[in-house]
C-alpha positions as CSV (number, residue, x, y, z in Angstrom):
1,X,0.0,0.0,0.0
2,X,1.2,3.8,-0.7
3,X,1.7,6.1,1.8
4,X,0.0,9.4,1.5
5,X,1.0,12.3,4.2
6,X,-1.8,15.1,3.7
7,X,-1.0,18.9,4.6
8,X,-3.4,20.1,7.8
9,X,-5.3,22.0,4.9
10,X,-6.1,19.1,3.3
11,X,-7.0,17.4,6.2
12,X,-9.5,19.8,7.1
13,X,-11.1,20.8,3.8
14,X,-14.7,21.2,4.5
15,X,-15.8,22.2,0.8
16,X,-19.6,20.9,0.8
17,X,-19.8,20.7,-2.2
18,X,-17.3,17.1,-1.7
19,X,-19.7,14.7,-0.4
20,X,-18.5,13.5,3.5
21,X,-17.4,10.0,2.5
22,X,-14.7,11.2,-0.1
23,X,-11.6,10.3,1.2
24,X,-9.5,12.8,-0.5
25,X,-11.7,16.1,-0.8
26,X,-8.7,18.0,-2.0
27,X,-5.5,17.5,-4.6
28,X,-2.3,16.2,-3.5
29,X,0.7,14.8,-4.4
30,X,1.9,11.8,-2.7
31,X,5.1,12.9,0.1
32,X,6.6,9.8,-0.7
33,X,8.5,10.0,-3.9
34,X,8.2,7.1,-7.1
35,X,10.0,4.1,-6.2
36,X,12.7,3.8,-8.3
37,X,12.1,0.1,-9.5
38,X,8.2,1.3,-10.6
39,X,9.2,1.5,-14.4
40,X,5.3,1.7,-15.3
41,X,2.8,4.6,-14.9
42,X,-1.1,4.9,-15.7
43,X,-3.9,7.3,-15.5
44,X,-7.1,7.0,-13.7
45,X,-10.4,9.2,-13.0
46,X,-13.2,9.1,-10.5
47,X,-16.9,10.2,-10.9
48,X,-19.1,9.8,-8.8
49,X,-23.1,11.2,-8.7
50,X,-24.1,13.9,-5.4
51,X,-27.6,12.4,-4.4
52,X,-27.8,15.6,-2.4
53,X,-28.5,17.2,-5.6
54,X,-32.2,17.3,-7.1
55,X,-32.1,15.5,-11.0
56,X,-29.0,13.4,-9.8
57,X,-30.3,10.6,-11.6
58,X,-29.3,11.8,-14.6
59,X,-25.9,13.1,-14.0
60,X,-23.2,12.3,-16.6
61,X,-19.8,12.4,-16.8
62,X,-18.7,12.6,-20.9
63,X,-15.0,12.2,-21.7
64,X,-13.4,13.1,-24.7
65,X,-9.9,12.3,-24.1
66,X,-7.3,11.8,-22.0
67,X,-3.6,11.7,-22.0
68,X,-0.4,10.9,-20.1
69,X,2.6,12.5,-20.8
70,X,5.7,11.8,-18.6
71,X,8.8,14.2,-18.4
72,X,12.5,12.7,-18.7
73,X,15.6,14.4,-19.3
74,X,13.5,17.9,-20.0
75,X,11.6,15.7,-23.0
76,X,7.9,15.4,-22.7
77,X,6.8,11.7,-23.6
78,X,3.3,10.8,-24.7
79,X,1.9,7.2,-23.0
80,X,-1.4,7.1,-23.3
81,X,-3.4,9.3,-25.4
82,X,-7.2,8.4,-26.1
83,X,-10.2,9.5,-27.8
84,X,-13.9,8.6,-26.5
85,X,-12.7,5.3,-24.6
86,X,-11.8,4.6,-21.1
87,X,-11.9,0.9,-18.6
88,X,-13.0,0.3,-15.2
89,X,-15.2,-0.9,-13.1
90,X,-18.1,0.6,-10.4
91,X,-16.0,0.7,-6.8
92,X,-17.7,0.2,-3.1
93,X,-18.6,4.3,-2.3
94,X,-19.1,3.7,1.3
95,X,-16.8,3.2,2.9
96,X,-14.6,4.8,0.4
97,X,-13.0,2.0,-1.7
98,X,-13.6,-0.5,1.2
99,X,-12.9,-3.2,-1.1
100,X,-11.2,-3.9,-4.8
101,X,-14.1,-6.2,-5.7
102,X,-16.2,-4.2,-8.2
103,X,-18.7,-4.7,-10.6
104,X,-17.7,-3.8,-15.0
105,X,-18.3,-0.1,-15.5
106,X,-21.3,0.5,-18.1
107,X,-20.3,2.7,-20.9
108,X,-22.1,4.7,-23.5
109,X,-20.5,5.7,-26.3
110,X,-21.7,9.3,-28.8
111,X,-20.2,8.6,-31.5
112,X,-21.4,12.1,-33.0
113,X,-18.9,13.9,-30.6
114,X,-16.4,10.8,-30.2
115,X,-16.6,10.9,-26.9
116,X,-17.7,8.3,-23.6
117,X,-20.4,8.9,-21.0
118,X,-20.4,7.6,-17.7
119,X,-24.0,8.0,-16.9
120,X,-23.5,7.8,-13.1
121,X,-26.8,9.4,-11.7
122,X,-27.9,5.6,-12.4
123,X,-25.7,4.5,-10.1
124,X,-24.8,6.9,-7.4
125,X,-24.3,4.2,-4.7
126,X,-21.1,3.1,-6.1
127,X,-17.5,5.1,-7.1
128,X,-17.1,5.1,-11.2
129,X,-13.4,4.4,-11.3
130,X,-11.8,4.6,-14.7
131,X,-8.8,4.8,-16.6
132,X,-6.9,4.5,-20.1
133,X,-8.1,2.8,-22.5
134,X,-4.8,1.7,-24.1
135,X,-2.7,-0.3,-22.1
136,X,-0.3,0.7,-19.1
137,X,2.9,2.1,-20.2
138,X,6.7,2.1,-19.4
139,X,8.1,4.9,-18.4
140,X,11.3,6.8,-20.7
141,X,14.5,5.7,-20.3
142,X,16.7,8.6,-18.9
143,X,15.6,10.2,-15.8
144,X,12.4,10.8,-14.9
145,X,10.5,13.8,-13.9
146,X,7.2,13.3,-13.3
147,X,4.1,13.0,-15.1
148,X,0.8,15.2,-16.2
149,X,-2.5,14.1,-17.0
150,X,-5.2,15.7,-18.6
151,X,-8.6,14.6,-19.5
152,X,-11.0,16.8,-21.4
153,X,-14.5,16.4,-20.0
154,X,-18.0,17.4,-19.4
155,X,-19.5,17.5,-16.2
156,X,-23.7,17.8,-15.8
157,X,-24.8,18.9,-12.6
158,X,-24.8,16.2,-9.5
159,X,-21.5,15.1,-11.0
160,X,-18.2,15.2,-9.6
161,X,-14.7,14.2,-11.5
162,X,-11.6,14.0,-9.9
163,X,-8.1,12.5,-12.1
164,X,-4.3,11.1,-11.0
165,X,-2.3,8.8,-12.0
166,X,-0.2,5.5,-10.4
167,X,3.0,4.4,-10.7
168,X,3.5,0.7,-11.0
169,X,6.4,-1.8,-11.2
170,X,6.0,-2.7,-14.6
171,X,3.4,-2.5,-17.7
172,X,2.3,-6.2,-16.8
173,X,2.2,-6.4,-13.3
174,X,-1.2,-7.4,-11.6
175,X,-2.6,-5.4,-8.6
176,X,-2.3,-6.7,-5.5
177,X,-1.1,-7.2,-1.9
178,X,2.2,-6.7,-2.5
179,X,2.6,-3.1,-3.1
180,X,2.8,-3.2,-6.9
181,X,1.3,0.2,-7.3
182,X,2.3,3.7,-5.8
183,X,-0.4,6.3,-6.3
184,X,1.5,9.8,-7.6
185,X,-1.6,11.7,-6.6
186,X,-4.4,13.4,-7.7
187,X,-6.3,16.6,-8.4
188,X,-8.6,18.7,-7.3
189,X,-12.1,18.0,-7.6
190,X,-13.7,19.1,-10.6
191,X,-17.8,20.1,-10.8
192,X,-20.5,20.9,-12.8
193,X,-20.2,22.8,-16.2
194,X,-22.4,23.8,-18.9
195,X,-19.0,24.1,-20.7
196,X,-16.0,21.4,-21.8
197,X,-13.3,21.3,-18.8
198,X,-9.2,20.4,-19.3
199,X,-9.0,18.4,-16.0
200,X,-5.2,18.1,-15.0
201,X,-3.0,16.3,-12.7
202,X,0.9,16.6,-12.5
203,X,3.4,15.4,-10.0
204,X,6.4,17.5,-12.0
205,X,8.4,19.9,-9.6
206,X,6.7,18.1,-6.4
207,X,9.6,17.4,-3.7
């Protein structure tokens, strides 16, 4: 498991508009540094749906795109880059990721806009988790700097969207008990919109 030291002002955000059982209601980057045998980084999103909000049911989260670009040797390197696709699965909400057992995400495609919609006012009991669609990367030789993703999306009201990314050992290796992932971090929380969003996520410059 990572380790994840939070700053008093994360620890005490308050912002209601972050449902209670959130674990992480703010960004951060992880204290603890990449390992350096974790040759392998992905990204990942959460939605989730705010039943405090009237209409929830039919909050959506659409995705257009989303990218991973990693910095070695002051050279940006592209390792995921997507258009209208994401995986995942639908995570236990409360309490928050209590389990890795999870049920397939659904997934509805517009093909108009080339784009995926997570249509999680359906399912609000549950945490959407997602992430690339292509497969995990390895990291650029050299040495690495960190890594940025960005996600463009669209976020209807009773939404929520927060992105980050993990480091893992390799491209192949499984999740699991023995610490084969290391969680970089991840953003702030991102809310409703009648407009497109560039969600973001870097660990570049952290200490």
């Amino acid at each position: 498991m990572f380790l994840c030291v939070l700053t008093a002002a994360q620890r005490s955000s308050s912002d209601p508009r972050v449902p209670d059982e959130v674990k992480f209601k703010t960004g951060y980057v992880n204290s603890m540094p990449r390992p350096p045998d974790f040759k392998s980084a992905m990204l990942w999103g959460i939605a989730i749906a705010d039943s405090r909000v009237p209409g929830h049911q039919s909050a959506t989260v659409e995705i257009a795109s989303t990218q991973l670009i990693c910095r070695t040797d002051e050279k940006n390197v592209t390792l995921n880059d997507d258009t209208g696709n994401v995986r995942g699965g639908l995570y236990r909400r409360i309490p928050w990721f209590g389990t890795d057992q999870h049920e397939p995400m659904p997934l509805t495609y517009n093909p108009s806009l080339h784009t995926v919609v997570l249509r999680v006012g359906q399912r609000p009991d549950v945490v959407w988790h997602f992430w690339s669609a292509s497969p995990r990367a390895a990291l650029p030789a050299g040495n690495p700097e960190g890594c940025t993703v960005k996600a463009r999306v669209k976020i209807s009201p009773g939404a929520l969207l927060q992105i980050g990314m993990d480091y893992w050992r390799n491209p192949t290796v499984a999740y699991g008990p023995g610490g084969n992932n290391h969680e970089a971090g991840a953003s702030n929380w991102y809310f409703p919109s009648d407009q497109w969003q560039d969600a973001t996520f870097t660990d570049i410059g952290s200490p």
